[in-house]
Biopython code that builds the backbone (N, CA, C, O; Angstrom):
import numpy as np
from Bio.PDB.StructureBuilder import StructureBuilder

atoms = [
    (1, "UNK", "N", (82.883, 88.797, 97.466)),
    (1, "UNK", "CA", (83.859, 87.745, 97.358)),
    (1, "UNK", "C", (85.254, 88.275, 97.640)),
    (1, "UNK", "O", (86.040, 87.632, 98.336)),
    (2, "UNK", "N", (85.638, 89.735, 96.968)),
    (2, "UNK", "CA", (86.806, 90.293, 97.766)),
    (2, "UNK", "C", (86.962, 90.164, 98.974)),
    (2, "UNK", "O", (87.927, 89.462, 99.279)),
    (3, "UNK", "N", (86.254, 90.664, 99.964)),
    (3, "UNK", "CA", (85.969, 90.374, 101.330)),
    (3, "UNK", "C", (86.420, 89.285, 101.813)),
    (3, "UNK", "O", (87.459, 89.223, 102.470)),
    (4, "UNK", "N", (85.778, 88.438, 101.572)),
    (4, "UNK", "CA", (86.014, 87.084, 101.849)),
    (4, "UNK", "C", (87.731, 86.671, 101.632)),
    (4, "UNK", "O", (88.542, 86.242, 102.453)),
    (5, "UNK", "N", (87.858, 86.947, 100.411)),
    (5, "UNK", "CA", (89.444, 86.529, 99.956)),
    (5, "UNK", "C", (90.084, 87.372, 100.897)),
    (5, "UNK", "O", (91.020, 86.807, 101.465)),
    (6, "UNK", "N", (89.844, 88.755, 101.309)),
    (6, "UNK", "CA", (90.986, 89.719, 101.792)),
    (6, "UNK", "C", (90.402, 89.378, 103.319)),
    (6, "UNK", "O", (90.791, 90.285, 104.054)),
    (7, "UNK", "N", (89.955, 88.828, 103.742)),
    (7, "UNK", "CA", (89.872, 88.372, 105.125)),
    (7, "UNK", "C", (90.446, 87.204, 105.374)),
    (7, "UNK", "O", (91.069, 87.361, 106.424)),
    (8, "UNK", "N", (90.606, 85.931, 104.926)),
    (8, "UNK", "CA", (91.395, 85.003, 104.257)),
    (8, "UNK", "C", (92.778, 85.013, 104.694)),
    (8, "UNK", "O", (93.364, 84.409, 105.592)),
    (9, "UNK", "N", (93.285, 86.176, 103.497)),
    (9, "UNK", "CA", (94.635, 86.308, 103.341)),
    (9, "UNK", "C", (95.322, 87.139, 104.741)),
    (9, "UNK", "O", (96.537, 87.210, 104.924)),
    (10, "UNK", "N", (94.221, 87.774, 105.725)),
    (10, "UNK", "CA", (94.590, 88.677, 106.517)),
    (10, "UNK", "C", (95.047, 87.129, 107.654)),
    (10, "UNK", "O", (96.220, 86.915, 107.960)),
    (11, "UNK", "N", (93.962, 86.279, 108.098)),
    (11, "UNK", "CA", (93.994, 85.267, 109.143)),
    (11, "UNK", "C", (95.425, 84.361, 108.838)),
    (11, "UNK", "O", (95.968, 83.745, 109.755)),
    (12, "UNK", "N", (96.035, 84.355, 107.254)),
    (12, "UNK", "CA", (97.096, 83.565, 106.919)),
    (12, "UNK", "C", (98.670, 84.352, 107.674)),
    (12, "UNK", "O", (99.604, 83.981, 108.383)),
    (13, "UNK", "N", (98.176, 85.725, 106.931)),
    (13, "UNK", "CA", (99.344, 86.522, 107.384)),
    (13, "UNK", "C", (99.757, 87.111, 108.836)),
    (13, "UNK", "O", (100.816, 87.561, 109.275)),
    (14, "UNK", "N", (98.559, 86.928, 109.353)),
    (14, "UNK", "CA", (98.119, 86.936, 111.463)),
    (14, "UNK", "C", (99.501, 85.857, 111.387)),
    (14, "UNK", "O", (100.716, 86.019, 111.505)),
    (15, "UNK", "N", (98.599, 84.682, 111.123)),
    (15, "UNK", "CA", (99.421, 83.179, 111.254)),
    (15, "UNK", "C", (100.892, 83.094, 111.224)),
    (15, "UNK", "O", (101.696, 82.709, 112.074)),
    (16, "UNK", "N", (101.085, 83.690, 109.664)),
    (16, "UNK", "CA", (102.559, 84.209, 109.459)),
    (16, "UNK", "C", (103.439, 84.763, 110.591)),
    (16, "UNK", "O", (104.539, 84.417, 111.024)),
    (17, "UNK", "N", (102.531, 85.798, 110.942)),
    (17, "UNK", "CA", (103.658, 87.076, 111.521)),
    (17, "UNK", "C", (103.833, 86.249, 113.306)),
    (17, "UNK", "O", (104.879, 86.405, 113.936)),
    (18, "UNK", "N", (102.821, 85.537, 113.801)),
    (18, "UNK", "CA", (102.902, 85.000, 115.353)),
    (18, "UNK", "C", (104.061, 84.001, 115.180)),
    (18, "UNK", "O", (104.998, 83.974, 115.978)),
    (19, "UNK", "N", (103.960, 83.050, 113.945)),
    (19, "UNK", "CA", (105.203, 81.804, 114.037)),
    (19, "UNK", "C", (106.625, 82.827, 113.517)),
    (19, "UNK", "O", (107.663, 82.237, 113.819)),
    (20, "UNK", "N", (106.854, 83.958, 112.940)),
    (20, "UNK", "CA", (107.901, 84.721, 112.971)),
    (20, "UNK", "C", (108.247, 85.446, 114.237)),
    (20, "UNK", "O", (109.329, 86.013, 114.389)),
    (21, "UNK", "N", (107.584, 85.422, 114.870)),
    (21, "UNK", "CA", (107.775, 86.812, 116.348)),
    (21, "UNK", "C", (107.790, 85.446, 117.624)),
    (21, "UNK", "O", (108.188, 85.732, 118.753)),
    (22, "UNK", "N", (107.355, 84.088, 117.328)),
    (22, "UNK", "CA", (107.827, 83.294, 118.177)),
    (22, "UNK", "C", (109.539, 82.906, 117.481)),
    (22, "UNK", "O", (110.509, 83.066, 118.222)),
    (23, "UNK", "N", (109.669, 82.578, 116.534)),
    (23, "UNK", "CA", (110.716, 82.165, 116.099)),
    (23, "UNK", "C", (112.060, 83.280, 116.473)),
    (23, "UNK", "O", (113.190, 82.932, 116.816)),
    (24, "UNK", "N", (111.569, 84.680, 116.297)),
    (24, "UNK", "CA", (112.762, 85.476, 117.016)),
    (24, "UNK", "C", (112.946, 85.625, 118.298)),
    (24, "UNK", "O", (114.039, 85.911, 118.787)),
    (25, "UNK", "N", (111.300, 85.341, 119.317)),
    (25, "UNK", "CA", (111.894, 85.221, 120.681)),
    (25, "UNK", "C", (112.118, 84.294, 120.906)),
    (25, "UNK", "O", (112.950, 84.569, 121.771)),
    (26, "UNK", "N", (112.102, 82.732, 120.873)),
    (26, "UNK", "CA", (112.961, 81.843, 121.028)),
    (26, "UNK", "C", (114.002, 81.343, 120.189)),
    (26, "UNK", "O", (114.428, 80.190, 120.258)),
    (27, "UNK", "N", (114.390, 82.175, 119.432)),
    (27, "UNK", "CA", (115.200, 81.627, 118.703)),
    (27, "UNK", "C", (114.592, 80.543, 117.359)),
    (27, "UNK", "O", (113.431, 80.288, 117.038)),
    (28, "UNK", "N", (115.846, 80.085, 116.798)),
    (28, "UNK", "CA", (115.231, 79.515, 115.557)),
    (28, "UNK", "C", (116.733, 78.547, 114.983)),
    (28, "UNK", "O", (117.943, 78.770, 114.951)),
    (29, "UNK", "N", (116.076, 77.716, 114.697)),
    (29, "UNK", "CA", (117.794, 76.638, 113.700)),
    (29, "UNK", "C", (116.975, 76.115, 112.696)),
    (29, "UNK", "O", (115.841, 75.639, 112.746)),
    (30, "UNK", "N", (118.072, 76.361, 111.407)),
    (30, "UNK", "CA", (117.865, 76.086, 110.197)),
    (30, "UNK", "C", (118.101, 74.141, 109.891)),
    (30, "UNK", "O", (119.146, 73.531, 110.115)),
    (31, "UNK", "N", (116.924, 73.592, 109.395)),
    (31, "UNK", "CA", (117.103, 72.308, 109.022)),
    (31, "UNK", "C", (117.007, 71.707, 107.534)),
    (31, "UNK", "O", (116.026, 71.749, 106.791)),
    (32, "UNK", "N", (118.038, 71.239, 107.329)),
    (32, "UNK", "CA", (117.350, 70.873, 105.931)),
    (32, "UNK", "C", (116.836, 69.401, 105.745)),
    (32, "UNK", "O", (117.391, 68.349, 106.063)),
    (33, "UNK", "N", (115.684, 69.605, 105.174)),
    (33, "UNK", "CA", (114.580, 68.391, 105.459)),
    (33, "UNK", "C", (115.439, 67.318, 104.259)),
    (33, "UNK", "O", (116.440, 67.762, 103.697)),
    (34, "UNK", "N", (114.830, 65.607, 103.890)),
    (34, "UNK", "CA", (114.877, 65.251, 102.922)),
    (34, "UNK", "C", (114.827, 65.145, 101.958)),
    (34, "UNK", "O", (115.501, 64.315, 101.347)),
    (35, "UNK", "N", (113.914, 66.033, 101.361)),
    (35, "UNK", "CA", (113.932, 66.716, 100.252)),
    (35, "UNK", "C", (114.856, 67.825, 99.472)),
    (35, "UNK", "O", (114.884, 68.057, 98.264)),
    (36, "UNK", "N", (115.403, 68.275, 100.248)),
    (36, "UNK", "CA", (116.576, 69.300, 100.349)),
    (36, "UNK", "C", (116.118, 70.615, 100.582)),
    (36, "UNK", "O", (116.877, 71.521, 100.237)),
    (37, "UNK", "N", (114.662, 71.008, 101.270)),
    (37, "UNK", "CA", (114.172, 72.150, 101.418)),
    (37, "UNK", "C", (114.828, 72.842, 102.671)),
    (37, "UNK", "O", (114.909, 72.209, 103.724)),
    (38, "UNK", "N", (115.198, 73.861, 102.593)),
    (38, "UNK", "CA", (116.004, 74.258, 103.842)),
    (38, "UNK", "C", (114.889, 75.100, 104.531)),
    (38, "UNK", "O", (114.751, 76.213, 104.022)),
    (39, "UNK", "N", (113.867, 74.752, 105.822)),
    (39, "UNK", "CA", (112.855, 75.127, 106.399)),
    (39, "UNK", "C", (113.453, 75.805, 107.794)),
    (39, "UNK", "O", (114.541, 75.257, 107.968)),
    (40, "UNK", "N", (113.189, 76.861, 108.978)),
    (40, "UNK", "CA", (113.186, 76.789, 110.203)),
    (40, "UNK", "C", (112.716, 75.890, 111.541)),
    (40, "UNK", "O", (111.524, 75.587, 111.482)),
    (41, "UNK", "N", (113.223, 75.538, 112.408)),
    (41, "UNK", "CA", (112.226, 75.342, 113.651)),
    (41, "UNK", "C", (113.057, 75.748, 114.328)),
    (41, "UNK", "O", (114.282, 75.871, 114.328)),
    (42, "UNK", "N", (111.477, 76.135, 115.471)),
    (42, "UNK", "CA", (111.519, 76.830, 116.784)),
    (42, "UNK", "C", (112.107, 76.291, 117.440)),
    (42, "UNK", "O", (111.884, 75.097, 117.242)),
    (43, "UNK", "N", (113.254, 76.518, 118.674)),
    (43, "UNK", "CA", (113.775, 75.803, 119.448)),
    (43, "UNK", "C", (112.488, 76.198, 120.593)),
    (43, "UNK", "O", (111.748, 77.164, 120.777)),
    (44, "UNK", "N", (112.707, 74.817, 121.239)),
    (44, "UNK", "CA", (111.631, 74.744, 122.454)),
    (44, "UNK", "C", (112.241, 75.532, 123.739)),
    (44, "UNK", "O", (113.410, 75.320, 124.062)),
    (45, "UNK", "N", (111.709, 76.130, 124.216)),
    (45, "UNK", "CA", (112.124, 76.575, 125.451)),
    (45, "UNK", "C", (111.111, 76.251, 126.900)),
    (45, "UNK", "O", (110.155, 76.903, 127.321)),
    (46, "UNK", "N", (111.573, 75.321, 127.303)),
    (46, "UNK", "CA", (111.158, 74.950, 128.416)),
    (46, "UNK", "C", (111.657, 75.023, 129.465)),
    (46, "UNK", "O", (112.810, 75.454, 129.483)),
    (47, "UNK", "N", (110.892, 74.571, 131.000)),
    (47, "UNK", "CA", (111.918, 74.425, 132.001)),
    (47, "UNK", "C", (112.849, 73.643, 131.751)),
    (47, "UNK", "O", (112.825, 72.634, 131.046)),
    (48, "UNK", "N", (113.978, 74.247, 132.521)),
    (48, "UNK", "CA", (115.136, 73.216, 132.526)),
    (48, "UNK", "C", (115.622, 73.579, 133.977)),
    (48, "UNK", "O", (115.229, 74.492, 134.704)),
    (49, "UNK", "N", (116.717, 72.487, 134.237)),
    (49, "UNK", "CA", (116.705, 72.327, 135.618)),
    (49, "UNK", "C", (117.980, 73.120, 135.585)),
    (49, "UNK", "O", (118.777, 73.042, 134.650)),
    (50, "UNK", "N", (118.159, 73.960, 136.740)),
    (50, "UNK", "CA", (119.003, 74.693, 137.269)),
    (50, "UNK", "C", (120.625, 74.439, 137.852)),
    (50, "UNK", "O", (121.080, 74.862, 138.915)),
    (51, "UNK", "N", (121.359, 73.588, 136.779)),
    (51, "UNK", "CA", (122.394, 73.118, 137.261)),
    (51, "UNK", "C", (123.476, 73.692, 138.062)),
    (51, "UNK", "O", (124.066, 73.136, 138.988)),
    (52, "UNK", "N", (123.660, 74.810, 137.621)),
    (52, "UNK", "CA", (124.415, 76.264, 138.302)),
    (52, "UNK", "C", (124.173, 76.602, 139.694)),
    (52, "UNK", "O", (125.013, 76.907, 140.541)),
    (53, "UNK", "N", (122.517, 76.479, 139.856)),
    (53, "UNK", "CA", (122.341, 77.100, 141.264)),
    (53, "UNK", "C", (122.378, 75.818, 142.096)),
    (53, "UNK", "O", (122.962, 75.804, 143.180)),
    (54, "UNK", "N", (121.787, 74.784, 141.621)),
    (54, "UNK", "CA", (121.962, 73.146, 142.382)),
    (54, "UNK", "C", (123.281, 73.521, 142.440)),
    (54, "UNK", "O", (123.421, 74.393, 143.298)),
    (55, "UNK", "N", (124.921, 73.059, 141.562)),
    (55, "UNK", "CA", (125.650, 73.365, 142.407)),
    (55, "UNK", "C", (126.614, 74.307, 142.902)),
    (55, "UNK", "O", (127.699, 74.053, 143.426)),
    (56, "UNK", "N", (126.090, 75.430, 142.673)),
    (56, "UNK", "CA", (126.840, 76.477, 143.729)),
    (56, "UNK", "C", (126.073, 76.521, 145.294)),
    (56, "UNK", "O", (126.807, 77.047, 146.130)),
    (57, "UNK", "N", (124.658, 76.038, 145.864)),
    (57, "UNK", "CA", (124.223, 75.442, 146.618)),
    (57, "UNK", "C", (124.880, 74.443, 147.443)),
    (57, "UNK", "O", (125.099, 74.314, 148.647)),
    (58, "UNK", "N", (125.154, 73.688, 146.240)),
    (58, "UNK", "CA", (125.676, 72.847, 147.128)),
    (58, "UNK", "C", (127.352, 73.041, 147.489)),
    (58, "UNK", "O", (127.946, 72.452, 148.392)),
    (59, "UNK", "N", (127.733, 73.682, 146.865)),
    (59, "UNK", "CA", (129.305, 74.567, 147.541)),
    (59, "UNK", "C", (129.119, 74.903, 148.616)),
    (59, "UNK", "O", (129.613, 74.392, 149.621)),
    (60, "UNK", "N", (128.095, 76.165, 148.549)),
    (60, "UNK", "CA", (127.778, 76.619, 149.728)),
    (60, "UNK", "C", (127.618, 76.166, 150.626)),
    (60, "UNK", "O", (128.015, 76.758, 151.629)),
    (61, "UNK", "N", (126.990, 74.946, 150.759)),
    (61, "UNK", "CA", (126.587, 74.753, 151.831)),
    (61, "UNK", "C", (127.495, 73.610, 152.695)),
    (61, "UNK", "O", (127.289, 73.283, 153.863)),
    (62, "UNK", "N", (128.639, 73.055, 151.731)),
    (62, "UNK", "CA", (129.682, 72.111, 152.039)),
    (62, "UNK", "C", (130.831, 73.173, 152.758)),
    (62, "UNK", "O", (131.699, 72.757, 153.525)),
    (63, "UNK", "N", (130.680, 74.622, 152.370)),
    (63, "UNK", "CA", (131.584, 75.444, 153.020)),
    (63, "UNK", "C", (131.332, 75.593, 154.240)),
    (63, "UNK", "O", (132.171, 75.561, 155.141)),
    (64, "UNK", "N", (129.938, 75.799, 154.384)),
    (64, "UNK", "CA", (129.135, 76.322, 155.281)),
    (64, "UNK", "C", (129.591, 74.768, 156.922)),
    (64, "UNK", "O", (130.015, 74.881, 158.071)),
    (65, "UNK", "N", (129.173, 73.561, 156.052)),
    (65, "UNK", "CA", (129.718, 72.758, 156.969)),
    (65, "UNK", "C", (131.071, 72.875, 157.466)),
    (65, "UNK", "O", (131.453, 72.808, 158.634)),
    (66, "UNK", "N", (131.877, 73.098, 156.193)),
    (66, "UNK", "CA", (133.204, 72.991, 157.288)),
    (66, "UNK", "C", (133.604, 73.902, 157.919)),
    (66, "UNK", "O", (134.333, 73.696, 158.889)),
    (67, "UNK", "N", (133.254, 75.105, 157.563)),
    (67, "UNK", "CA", (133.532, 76.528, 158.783)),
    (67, "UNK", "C", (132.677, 75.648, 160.111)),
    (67, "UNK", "O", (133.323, 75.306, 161.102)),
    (68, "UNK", "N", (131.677, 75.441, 160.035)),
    (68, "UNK", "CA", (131.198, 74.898, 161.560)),
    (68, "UNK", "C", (132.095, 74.259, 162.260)),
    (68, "UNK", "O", (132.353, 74.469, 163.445)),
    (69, "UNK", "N", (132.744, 73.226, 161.344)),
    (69, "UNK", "CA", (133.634, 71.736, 161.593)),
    (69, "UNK", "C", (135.075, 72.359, 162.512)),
    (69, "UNK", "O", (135.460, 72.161, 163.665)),
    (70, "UNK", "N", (135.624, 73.209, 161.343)),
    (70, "UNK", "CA", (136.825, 74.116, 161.615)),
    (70, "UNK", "C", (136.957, 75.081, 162.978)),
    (70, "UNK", "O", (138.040, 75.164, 163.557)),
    (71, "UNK", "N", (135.958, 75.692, 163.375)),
    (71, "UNK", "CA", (135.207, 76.598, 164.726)),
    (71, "UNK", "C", (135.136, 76.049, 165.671)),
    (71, "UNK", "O", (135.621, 76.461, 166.725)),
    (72, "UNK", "N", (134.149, 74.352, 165.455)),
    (72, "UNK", "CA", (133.621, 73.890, 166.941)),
    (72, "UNK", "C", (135.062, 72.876, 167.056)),
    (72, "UNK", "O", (135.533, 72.800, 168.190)),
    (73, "UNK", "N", (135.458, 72.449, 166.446)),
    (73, "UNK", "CA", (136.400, 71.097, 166.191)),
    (73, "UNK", "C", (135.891, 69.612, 165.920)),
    (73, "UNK", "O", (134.728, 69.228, 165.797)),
    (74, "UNK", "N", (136.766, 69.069, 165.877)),
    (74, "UNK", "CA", (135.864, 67.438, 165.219)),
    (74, "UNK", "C", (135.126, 66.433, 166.539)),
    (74, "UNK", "O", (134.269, 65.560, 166.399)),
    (75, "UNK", "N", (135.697, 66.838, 167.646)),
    (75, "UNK", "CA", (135.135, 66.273, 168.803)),
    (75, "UNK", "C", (133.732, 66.813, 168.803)),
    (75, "UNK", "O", (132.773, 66.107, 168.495)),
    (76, "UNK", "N", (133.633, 67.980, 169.127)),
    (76, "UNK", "CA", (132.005, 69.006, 169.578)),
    (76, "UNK", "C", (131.588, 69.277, 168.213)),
    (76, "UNK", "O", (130.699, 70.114, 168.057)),
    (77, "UNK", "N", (132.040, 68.757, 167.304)),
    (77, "UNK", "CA", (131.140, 67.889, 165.998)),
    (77, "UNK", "C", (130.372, 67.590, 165.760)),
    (77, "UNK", "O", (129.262, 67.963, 165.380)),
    (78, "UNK", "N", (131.403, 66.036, 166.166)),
    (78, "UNK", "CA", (130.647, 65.035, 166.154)),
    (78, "UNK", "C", (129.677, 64.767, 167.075)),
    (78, "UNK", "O", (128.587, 64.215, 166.925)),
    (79, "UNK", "N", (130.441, 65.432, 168.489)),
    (79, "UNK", "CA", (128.973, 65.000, 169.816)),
    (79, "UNK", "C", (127.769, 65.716, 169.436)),
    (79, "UNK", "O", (126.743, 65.389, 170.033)),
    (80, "UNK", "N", (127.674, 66.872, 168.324)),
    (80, "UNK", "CA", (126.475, 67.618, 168.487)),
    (80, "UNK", "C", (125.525, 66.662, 166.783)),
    (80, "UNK", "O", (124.317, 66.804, 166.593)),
    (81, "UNK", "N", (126.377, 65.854, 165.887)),
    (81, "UNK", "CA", (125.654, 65.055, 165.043)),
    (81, "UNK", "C", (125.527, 63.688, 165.906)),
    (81, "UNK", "O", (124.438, 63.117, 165.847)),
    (82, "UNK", "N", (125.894, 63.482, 166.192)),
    (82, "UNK", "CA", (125.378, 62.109, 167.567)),
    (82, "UNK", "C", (123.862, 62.469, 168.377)),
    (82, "UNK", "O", (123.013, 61.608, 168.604)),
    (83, "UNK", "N", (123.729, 63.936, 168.753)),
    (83, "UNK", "CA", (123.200, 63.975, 169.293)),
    (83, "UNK", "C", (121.701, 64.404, 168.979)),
    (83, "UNK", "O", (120.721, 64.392, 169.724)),
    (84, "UNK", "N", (121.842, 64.850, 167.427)),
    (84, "UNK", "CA", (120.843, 64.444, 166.636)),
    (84, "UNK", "C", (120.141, 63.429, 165.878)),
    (84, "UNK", "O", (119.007, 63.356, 165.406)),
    (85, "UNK", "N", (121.533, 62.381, 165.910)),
    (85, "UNK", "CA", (121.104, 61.044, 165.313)),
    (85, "UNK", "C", (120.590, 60.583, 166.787)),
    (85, "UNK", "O", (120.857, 59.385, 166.890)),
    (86, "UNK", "N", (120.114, 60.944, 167.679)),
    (86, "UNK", "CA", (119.142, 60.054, 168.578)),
    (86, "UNK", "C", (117.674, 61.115, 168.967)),
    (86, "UNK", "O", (117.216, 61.199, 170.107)),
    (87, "UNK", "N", (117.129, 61.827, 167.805)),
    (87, "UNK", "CA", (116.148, 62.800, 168.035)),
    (87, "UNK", "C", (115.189, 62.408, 166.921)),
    (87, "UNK", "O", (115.451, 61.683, 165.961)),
    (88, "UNK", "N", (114.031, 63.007, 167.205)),
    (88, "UNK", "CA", (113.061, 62.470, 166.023)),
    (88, "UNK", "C", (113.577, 61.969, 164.689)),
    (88, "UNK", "O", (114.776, 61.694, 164.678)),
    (89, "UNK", "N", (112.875, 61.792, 163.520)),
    (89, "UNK", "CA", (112.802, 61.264, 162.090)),
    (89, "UNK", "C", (113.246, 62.847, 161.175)),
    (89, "UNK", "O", (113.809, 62.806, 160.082)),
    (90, "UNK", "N", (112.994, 63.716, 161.638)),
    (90, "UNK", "CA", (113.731, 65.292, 160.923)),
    (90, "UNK", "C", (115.019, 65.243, 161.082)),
    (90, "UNK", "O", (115.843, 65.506, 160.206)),
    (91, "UNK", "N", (115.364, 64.747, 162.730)),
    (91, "UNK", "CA", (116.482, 65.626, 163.293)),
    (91, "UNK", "C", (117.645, 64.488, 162.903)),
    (91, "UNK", "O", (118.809, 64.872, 163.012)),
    (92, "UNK", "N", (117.372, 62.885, 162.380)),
    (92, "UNK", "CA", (117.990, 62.032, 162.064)),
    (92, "UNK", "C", (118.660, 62.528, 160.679)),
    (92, "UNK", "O", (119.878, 62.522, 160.504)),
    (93, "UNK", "N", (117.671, 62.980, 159.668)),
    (93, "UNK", "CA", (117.828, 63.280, 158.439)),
    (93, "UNK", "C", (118.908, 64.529, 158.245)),
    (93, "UNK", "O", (119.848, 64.488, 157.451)),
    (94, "UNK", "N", (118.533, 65.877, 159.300)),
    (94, "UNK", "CA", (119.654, 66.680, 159.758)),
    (94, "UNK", "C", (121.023, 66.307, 159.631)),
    (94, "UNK", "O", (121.800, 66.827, 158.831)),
    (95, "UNK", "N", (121.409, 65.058, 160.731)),
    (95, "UNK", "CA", (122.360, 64.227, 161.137)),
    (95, "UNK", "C", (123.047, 63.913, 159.926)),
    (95, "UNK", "O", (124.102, 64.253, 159.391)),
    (96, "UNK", "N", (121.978, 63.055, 159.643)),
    (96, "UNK", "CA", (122.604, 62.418, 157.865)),
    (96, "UNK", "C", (123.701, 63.622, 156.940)),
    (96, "UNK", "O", (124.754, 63.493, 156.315)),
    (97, "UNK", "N", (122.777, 64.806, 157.267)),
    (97, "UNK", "CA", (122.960, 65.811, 155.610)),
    (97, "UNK", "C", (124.512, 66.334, 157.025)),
    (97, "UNK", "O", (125.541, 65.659, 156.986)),
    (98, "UNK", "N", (124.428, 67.196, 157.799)),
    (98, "UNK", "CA", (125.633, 67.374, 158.988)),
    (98, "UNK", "C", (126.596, 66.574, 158.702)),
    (98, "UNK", "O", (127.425, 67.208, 158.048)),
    (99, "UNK", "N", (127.139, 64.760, 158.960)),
    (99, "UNK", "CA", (127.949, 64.340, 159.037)),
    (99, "UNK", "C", (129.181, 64.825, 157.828)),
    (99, "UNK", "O", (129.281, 65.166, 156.649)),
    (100, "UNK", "N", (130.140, 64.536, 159.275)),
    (100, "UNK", "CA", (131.632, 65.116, 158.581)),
    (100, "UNK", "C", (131.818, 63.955, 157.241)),
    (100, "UNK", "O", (132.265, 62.871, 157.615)),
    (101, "UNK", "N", (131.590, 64.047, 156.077)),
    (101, "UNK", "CA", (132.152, 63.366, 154.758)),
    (101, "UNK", "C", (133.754, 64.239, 154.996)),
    (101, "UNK", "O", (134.187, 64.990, 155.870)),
    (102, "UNK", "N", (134.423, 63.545, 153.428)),
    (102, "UNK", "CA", (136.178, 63.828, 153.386)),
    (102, "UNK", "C", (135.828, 65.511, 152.841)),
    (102, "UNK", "O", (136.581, 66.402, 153.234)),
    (103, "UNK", "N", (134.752, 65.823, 152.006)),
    (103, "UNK", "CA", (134.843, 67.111, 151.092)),
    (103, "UNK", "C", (134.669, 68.200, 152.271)),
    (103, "UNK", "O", (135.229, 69.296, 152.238)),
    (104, "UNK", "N", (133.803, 67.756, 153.348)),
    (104, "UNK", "CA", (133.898, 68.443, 154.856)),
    (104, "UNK", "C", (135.108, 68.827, 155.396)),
    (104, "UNK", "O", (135.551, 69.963, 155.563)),
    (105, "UNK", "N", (135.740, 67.429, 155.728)),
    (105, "UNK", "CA", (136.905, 67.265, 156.559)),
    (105, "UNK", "C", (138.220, 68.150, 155.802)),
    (105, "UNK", "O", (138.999, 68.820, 156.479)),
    (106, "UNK", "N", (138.312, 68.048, 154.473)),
    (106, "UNK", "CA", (138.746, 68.748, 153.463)),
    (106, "UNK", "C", (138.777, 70.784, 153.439)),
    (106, "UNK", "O", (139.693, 71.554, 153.149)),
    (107, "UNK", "N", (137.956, 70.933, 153.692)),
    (107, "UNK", "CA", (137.479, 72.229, 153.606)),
    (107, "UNK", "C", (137.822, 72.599, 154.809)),
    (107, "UNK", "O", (138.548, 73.585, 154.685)),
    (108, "UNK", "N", (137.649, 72.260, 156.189)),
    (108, "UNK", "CA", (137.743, 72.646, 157.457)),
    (108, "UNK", "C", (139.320, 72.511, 157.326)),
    (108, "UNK", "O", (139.937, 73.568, 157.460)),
    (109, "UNK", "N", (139.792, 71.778, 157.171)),
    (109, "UNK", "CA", (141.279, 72.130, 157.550)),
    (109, "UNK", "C", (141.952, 73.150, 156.519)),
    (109, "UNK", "O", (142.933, 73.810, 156.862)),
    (110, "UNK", "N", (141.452, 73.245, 155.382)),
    (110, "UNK", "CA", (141.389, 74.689, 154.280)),
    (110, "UNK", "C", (141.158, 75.876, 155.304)),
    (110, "UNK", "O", (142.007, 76.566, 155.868)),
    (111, "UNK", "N", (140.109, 75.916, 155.368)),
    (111, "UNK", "CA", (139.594, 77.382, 156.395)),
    (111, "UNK", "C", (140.279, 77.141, 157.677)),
    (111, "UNK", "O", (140.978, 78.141, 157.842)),
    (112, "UNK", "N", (140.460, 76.273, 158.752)),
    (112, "UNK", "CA", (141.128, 76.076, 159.707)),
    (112, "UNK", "C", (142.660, 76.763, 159.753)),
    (112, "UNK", "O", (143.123, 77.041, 160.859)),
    (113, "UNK", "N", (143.329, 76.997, 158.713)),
    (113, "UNK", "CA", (144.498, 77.823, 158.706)),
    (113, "UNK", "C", (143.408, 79.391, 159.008)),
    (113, "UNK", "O", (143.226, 79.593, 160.208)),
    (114, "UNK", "N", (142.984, 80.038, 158.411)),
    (114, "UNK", "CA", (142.202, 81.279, 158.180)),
    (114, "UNK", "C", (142.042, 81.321, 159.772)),
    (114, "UNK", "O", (142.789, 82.042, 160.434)),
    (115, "UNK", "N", (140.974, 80.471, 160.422)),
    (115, "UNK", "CA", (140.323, 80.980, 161.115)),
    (115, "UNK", "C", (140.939, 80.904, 162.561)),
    (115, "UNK", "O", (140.505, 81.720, 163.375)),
    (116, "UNK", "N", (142.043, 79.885, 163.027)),
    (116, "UNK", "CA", (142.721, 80.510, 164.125)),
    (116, "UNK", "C", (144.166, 81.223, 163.754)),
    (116, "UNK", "O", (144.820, 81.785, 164.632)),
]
sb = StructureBuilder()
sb.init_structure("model")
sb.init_model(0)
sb.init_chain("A")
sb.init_seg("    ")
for serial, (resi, resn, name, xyz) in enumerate(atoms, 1):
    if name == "N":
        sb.init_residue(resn, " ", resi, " ")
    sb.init_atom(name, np.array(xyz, "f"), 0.0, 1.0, " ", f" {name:<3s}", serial, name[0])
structure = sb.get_structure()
C-alpha cells in the first residue's frame, strides 16, 4: 500500500513540476479569483502576426518603388505600368501593386534630390 501511495504522490508531483517549468517558460500573471485566492495562469503563447516585419516590408518596398520612380522618371513610369496593365491577370495585379500612389510620388522626390 506504500507503493501505491508513493507512486501516487510521485504522478502528482510529475504534474506539479511540468505546470511550474511551463509557467516559467511562458511566463505567468498573478490573478486573484472571487474568492480572494490569489492563483497563477499561464500566459498563452501563440502565433501572432508579425506586425514589425509586415510593416518594415512594406517601407521597403514603398522605397523600393520610389527609387525606381525617381531613376526612370514619371513619364517611363508610367509607360512601363501601362504597359503591364494590358498583359495577362499576374501582370495586371503587378500594375495595381507598381502604380505611382502620393506615398510613392512622395518618396521619389525625397530620394530624387540624392540621386541626381
Amino acid at each position: 500500500m506504500a507503493d501505491a501511495n508513493m507512486q501516487d504522490f510521485a504522478k502528482r508531483v510529475s504534474r506539479i513540476n511540468k505546470r511550474k517549468h511551463k509557467q516559467a517558460r511562458n511566463g505567468s500573471m498573478l490573478v486573484v479569483a472571487d474568492d480572494g485566492l490569489i492563483t497563477t495562469q499561464t500566459l498563452r503563447r501563440g502565433p501572432r502576426f508579425p506586425w514589425r516585419g509586415a510593416f518594415l516590408t512594406l517601407a521597403v518596398l514603398f522605397v523600393l518603388k520610389g527609387m525606381l520612380l525617381a531613376h526612370l522618371g514619371a513619364a517611363t513610369y508610367d509607360a512601363r505600368v501601362a504597359k503591364l496593365e494590358a498583359g495577362t491577370a499576374f501582370e495586371k495585379v503587378g500594375a495595381f501593386a507598381m502604380a505611382a500612389d502620393p506615398v510613392t510620388k512622395m518618396t521619389a522626390e525625397t530620394i530624387g534630390k540624392y540621386l541626381k
